[in-house]
N, C-alpha and C positions, 0 to 999 in steps of 0.2 A: 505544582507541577501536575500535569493531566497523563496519568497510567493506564493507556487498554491492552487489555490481551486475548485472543479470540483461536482459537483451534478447531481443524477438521479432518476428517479423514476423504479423499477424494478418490474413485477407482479411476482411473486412469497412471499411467507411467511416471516414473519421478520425474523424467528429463522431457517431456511433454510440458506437465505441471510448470516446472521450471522456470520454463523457454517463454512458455506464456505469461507467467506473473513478474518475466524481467522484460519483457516488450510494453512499452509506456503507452507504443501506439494503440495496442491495445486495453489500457487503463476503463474507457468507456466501454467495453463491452461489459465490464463485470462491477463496476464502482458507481455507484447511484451518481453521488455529487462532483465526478468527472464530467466535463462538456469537452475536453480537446485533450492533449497530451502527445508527446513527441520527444523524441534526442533532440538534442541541439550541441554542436551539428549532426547529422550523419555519421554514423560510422557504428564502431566496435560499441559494444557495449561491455562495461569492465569498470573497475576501481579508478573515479575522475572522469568518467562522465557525467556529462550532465542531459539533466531534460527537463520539459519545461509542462507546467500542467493548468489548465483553464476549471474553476470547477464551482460548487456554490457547498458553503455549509450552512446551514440555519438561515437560510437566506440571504445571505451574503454572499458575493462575486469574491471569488481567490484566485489570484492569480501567483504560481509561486516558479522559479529556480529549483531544482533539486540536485545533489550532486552523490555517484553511487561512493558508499564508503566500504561495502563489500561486497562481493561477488567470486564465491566459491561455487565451479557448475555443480548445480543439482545438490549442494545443501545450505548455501548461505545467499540470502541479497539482503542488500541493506543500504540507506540512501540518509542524508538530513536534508534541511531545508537551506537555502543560500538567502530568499528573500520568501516577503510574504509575511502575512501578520500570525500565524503558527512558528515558531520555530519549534523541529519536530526532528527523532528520529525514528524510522522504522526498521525491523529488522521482521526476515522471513525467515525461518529454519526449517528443511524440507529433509526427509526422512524415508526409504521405503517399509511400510509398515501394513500388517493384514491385508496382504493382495492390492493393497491401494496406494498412495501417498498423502502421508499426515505432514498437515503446513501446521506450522505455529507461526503466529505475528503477532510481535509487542510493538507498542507503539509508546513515545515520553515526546510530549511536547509543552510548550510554553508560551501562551496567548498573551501579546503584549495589549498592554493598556486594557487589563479587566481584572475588575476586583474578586475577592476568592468563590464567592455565590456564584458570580458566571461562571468561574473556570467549572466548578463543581458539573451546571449544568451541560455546558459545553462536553466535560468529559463522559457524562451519562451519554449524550447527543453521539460524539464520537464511537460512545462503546456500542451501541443498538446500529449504528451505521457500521460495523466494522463486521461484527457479527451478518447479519442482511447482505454484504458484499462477500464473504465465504459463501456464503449459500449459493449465493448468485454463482458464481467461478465455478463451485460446484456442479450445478444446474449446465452452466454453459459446457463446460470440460465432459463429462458426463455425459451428454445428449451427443458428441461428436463420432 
């Protein structure tokens, strides 16, 4: 099983923070190996929605379903996979902390059809991409 977990502290508002890292639509402005992302359908965004995400990991095309498994405003989201060769969960825990908002994200997924050396790689791949996509969020949120 592939373990990442990545923290930041960001100045901006908790419920800014929030708003942003539960809008999918905006998935590629902050996540390298996002190319598209969206609800599907339209609407509320809440526990049992879903959305759907275009993206590349190590060079591979992903295309995955995701479905929210929680969603407490302004300290919890959290989603798994439905389809896709990852199956994954992520969780966010958001926090106000020193004038800022501190995110933590854990992520446990489990890469079908790969032996333990890929996974190993894979999870190093994931953890340097996880960490680089904070930054990023930061960067973007921060410069606003």
């Amino acid at each position: 099983m592939i373990k990442i977990e990545s923290s930041i502290l960001i100045y901006r508002p908790l419920s800014e923070v929030f708003d942003f890292i539960t809008s999918s639509a905006k998935d590629f402005e902050w996540q390298a190996g996002t190319l598209a992302s969206g609800q599907v359908p339209d609407g509320a965004i809440g526990v049992g929605a879903s959305f759907r995400s275009v993206g590349h990991l190590m060079g591979r095309r992903l295309e995955g379903t995701f479905e929210i498994t929680e969603h407490e405003a302004h300290r919890r989201y959290g989603f798994k996979s439905l389809s896709g060769p990852l199956h994954l969960h992520t969780m966010y825990k958001l926090e106000f902390s020193d004038g800022g908002t501190w995110v933590d994200v854990s992520t446990q997924a489990t890469a079908a059809n790969v032996i333990q050396a890929e996974e190993h790689t894979i999870q190093k791949y994931m953890q340097k991409q996880l960490t680089e996509d904070l930054t990023t969020l930061k960067a973007v949120l921060e410069s606003r």
